[in-house]
DOMI-27823 format. One line per field, with one value per residue: residue in three letters; x, y, z of N, C-alpha, C, O in turn; residue number from 1. Coordinates in pm, 1 decimal. Example, Ala and Ser with C-alpha at 12.3 -4.5 7.8 and 13.67 -1.06 7.14 Angstrom:
aa c(ALA;SER)
neast c(1319.0;1285.0)
nnorth c(-569.0;-225.0)
nup c(780.0;708.0)
caeast c(1230.0;1367.0)
canorth c(-450.0;-106.0)
caup c(780.0;714.0)
ceast c(1320.0;1290.0)
cnorth c(-330.0;3.0)
cup c(780.0;787.0)
oeast c(1423.6;1340.9)
onorth c(-331.9;113.8)
oup c(846.5;803.9)
i c(1;2)
This chain:
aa c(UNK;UNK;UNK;UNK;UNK;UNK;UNK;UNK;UNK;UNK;UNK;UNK;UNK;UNK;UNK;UNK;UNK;UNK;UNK;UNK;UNK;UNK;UNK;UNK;UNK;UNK;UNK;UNK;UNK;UNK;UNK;UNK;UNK;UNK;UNK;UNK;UNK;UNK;UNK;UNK;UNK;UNK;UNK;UNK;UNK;UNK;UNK;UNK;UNK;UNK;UNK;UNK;UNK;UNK;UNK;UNK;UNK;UNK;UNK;UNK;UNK;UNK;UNK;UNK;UNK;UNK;UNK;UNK;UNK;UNK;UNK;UNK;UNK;UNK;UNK;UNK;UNK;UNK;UNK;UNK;UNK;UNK;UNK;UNK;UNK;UNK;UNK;UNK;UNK;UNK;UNK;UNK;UNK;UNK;UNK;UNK;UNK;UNK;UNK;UNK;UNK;UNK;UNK;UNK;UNK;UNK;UNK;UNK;UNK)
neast c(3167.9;2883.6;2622.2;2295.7;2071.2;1815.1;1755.6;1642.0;1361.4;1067.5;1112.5;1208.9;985.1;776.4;873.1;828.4;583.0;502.8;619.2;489.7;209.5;232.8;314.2;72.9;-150.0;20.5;-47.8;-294.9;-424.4;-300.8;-448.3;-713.5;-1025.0;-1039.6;-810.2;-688.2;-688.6;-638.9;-760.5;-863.4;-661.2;-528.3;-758.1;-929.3;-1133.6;-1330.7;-1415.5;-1350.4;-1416.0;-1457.3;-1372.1;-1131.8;-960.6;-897.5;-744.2;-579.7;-460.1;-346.6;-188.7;2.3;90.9;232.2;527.7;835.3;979.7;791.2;773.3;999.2;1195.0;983.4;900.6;1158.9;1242.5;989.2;1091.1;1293.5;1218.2;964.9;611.0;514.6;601.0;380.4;221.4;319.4;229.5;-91.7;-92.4;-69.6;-333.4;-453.5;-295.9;-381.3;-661.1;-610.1;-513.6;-722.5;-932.7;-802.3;-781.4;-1001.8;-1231.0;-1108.9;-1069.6;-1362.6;-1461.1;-1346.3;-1471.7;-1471.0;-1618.1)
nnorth c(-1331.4;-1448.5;-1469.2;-1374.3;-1528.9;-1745.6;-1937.5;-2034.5;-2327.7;-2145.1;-1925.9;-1978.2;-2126.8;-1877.7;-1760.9;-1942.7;-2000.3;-1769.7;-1737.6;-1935.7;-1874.2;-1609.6;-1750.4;-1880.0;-1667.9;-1576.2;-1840.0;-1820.4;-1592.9;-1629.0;-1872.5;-1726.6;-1665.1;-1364.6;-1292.0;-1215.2;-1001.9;-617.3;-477.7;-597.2;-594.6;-335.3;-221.8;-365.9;-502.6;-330.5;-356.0;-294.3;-190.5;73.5;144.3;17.5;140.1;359.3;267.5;147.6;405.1;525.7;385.7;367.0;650.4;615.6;574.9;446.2;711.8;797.7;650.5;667.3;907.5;1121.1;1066.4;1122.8;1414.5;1509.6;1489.1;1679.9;1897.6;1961.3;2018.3;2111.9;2012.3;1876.9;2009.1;2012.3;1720.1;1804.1;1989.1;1852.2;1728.3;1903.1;1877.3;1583.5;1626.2;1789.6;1654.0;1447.4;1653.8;1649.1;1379.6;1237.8;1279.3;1107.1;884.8;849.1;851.9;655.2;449.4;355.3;290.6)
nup c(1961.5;1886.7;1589.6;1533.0;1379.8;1182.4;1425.6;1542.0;1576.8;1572.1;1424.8;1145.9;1067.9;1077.9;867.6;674.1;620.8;576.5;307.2;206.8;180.2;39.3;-202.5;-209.8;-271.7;-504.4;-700.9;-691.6;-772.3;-1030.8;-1133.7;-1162.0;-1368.6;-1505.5;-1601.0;-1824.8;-1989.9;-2069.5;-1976.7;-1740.5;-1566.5;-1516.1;-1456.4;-1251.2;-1345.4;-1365.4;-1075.8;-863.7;-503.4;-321.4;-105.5;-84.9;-283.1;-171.6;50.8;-74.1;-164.7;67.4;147.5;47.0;52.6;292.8;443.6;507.6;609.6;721.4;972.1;1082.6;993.3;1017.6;1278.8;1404.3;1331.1;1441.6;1756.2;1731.1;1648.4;1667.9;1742.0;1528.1;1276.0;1262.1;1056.6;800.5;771.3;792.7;560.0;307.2;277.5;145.5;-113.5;-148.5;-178.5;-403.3;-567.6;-627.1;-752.3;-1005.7;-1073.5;-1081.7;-1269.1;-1481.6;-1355.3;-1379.5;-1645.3;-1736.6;-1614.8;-1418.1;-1097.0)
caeast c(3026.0;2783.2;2570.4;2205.3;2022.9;1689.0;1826.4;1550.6;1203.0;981.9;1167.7;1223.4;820.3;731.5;948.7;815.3;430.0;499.1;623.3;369.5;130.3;231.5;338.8;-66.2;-218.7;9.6;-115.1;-473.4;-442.4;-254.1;-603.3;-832.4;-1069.4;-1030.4;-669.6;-600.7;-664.7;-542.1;-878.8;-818.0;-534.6;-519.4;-907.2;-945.7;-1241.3;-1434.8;-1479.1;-1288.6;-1517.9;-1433.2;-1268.0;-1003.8;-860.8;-868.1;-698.6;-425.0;-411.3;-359.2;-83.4;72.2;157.9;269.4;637.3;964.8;981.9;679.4;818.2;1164.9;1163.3;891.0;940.7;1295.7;1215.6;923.9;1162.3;1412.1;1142.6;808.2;490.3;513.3;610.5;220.0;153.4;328.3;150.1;-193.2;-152.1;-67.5;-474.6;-472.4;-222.1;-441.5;-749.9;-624.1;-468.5;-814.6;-985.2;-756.9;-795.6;-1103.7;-1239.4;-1056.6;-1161.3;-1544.7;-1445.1;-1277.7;-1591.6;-1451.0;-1716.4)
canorth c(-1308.9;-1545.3;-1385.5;-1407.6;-1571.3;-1793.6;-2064.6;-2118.9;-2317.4;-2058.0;-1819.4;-2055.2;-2175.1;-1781.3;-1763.5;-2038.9;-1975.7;-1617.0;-1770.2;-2013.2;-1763.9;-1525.9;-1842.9;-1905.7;-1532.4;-1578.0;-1914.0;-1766.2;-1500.6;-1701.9;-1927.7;-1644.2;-1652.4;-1272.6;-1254.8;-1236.8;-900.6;-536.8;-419.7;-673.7;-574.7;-230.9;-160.9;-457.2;-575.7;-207.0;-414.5;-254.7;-105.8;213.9;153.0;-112.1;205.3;471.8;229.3;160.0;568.8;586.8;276.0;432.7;786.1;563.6;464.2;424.2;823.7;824.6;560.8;656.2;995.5;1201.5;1105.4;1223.2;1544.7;1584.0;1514.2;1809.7;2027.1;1950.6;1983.8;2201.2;1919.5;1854.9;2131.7;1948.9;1623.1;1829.9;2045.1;1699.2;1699.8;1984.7;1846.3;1513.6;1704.7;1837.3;1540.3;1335.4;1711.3;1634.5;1226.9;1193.1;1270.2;1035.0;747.9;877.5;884.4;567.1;376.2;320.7;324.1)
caup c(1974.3;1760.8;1530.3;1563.2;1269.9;1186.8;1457.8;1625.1;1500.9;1550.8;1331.4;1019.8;1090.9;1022.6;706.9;497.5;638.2;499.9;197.7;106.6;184.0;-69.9;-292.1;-304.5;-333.2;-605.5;-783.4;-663.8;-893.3;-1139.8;-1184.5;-1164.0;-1482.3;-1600.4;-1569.0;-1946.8;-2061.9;-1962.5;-1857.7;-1586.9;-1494.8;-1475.3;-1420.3;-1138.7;-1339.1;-1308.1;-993.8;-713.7;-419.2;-310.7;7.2;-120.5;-328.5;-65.7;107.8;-165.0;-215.7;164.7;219.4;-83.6;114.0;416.8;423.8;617.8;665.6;860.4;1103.3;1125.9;972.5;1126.0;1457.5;1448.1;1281.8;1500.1;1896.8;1721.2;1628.9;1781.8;1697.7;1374.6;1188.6;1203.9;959.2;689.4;744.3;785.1;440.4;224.5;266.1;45.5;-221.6;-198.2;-275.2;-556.4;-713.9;-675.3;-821.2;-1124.0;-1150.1;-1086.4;-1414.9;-1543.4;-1316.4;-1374.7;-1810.8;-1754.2;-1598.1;-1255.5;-991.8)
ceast c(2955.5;2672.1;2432.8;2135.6;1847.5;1755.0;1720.5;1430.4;1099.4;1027.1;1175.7;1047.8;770.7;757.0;837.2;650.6;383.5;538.6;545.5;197.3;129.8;261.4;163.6;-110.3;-105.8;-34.0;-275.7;-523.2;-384.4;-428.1;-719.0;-879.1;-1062.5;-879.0;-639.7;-595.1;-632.7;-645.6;-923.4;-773.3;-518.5;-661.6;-939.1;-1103.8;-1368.4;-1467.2;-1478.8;-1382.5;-1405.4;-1332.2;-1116.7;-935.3;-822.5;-731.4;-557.5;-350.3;-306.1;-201.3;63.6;165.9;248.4;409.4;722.6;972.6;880.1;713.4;930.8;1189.9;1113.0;884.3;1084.6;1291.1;1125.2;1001.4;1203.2;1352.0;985.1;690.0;437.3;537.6;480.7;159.4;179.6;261.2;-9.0;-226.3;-138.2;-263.9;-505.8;-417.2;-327.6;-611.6;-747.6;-554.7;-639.9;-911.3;-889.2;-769.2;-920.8;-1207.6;-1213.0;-1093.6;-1304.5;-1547.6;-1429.6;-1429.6;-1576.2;-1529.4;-1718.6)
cnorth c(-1379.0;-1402.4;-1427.6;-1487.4;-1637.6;-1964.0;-2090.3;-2202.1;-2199.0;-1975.2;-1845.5;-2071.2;-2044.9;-1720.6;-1854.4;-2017.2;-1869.2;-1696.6;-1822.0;-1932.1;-1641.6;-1627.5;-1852.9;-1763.0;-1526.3;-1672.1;-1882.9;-1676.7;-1507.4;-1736.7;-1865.3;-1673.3;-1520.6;-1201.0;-1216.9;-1108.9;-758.7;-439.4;-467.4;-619.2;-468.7;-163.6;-254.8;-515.3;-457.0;-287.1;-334.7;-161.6;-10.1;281.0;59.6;34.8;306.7;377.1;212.8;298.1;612.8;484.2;339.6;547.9;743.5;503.8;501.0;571.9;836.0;773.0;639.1;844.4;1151.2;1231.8;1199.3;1336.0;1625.3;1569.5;1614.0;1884.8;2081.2;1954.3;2057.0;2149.5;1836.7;1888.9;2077.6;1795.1;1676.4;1914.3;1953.5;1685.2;1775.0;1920.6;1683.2;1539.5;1758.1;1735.1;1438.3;1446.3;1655.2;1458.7;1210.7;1211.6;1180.9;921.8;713.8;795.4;702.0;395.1;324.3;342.1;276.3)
cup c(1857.3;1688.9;1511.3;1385.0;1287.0;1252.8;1538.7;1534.1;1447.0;1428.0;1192.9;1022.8;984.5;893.2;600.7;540.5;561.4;337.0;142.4;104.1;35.9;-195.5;-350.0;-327.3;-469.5;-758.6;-771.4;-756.5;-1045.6;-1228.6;-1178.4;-1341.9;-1564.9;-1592.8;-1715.5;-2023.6;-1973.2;-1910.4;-1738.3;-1460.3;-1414.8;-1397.5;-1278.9;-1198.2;-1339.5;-1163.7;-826.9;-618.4;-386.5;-198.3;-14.9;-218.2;-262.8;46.0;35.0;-161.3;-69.3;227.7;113.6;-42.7;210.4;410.7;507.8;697.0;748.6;969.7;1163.2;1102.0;1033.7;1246.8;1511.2;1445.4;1411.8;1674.0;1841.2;1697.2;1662.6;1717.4;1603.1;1300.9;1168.3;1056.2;833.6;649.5;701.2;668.6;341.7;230.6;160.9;-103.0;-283.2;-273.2;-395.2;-679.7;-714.0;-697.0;-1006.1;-1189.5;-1127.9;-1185.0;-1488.0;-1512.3;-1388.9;-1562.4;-1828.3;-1738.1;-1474.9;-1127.2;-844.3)
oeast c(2983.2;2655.9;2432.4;2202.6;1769.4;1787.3;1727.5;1400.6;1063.7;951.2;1153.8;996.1;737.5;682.3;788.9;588.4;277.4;444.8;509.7;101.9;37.6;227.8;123.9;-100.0;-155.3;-49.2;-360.0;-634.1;-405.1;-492.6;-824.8;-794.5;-1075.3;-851.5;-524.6;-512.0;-608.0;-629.1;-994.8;-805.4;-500.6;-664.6;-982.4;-1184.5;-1485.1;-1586.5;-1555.6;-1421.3;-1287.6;-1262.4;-1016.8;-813.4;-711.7;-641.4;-449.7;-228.4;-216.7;-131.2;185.8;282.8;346.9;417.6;693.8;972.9;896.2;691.5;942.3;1202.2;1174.6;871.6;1109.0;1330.0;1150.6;957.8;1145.0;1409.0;924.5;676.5;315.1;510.5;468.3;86.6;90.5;243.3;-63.8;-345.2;-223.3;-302.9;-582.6;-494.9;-349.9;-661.3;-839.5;-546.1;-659.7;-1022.0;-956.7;-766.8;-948.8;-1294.1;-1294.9;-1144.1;-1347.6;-1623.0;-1488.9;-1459.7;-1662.0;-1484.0;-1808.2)
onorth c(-1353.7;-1286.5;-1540.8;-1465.7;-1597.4;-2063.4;-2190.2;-2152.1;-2169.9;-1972.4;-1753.5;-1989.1;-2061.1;-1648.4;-1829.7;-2024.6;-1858.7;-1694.8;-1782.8;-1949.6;-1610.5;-1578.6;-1841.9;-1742.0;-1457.1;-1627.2;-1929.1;-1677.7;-1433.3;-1680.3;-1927.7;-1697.1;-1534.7;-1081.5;-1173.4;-1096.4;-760.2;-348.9;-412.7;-603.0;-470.9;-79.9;-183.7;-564.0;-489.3;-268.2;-323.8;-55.4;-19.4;381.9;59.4;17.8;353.9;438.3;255.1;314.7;697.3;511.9;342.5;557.1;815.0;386.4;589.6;573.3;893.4;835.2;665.9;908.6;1249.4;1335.8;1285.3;1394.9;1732.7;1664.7;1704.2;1992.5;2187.7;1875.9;2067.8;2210.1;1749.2;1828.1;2081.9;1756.0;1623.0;1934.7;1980.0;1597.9;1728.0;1916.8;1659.2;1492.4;1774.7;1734.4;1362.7;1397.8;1633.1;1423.2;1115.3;1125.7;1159.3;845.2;608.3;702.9;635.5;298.3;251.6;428.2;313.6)
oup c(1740.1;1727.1;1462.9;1284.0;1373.2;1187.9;1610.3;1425.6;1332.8;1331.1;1114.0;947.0;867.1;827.2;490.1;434.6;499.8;257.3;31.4;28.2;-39.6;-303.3;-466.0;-448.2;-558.5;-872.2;-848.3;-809.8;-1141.7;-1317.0;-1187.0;-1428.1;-1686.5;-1581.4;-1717.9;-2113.5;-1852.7;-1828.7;-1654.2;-1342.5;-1293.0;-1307.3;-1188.2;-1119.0;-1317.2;-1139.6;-731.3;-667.2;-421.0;-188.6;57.0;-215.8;-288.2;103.5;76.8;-156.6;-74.8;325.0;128.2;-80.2;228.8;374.8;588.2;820.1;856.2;1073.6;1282.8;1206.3;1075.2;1311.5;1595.8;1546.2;1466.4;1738.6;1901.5;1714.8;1674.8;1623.5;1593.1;1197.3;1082.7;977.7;748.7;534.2;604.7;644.2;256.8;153.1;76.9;-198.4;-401.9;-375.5;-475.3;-802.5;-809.1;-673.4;-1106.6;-1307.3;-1200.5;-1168.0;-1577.3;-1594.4;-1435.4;-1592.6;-1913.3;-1808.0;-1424.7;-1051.9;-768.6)
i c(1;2;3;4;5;6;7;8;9;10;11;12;13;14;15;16;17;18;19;20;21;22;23;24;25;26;27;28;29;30;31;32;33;34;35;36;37;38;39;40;41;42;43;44;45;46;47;48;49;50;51;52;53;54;55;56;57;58;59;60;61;62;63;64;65;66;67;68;69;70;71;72;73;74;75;76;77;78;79;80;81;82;83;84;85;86;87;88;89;90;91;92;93;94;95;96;97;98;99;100;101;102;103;104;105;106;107;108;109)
């Protein structure tokens, strides 16, 4: 039995497109002008709008267990495996009652 690989065009094509892709978002942010210090870095510039970090906070919670995970859990046990996705609202409420101070202190708007 052969073993499948990147033998076709298409498949190699999507590789190096993906590569040079992330090759420039990273010389893009190489030649940015306020790259050099760590209020840059870490702060985004005080720049970052409001939805670009909800969105980080939110891609952040999101990983393999949700795909693969969850679903399994939830066929063997049904629809009570909601309850633990739907009180995580609580736990995130209270971690952005406790950082958010800190953002506010910090100058993050």
């Amino acid at each position: 039995m052969a073993t499948k690989g990147l033998d076709h065009w298409g498949d190699i094509l999507v590789v190096v497109v993906y590569f040079c892709f992330i090759l420039g978002i990273g010389i893009w942010s190489l030649c940015r002008p306020n790259r050099g210090n760590v209020n840059s870095y870490f702060l985004a510039g005080r720049a970052m709008p409001w939805f670009a970090v909800g969105a980080s906070v939110f891609s952040s919670n999101i990983g393999s267990e949700h795909f693969v995970g969850l679903a399994g859990a939830g066929a063997s046990s049904g629809i009570v495996l909601v309850l633990y996705e739907w009180f995580v609202i609580f736990e995130i409420l209270a971690c952005a009652w406790m950082f958010l101070p800190v953002y506010i202190s910090a100058g993050i708007r």
